[in-house]
Phi, psi and omega in degrees: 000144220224141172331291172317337231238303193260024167277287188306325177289322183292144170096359192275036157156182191094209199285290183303333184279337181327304188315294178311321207261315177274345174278313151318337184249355167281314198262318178301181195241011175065005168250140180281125176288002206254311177210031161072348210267162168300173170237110173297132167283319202289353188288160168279154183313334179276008177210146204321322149316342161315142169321124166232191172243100184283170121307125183275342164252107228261135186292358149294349180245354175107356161344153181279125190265350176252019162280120184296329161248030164278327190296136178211171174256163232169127163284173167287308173287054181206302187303300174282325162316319152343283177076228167244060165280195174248162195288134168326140162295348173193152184285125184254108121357140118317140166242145182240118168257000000 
């Protein structure tokens, strides 16, 4: 099994990544890094609009999957489209005057 192959597989799911999820949504800033817009918390996990935890280095290119400044917040549709690319150059923001 080659660093990638067992990168990806480790963390992808159990205690630590649970952990890893809560601390993000306890800590986090509830905007998707992706397109900048809010995150409903209250949504159910299955629509589209929902919290997810993207990778910012996607663990198929080798990314940490329990690393906390591997970690970002997400819609789920923001998140999949993403897919295992490489991180958007640059983060689009809200502006609030």
């Amino acid at each position: 099994m080659d660093f990638h192959a067992s990168n990806y597989s480790r963390g992808r799911g159990g205690r630590p990544l649970s952990r890893l999820k809560a601390l993000m949504k306890a800590e986090g800033t509830n905007l998707c890094w992706i397109c900048g817009q809010p995150i409903d918390l209250g949504l159910p996990p299955n629509h589209v609009m929902a919290w997810t935890l993207d990778h910012y280095v996607p663990l198929s290119l080798g990314g940490d999957p329990l690393d906390p400044a591997n970690a970002r917040e997400a819609h789920r549709r923001c998140n999949s489209a993403r897919g295992n690319g490489p991180p958007p150059n640059h983060v689009r923001t809200t502006r609030e005057w």
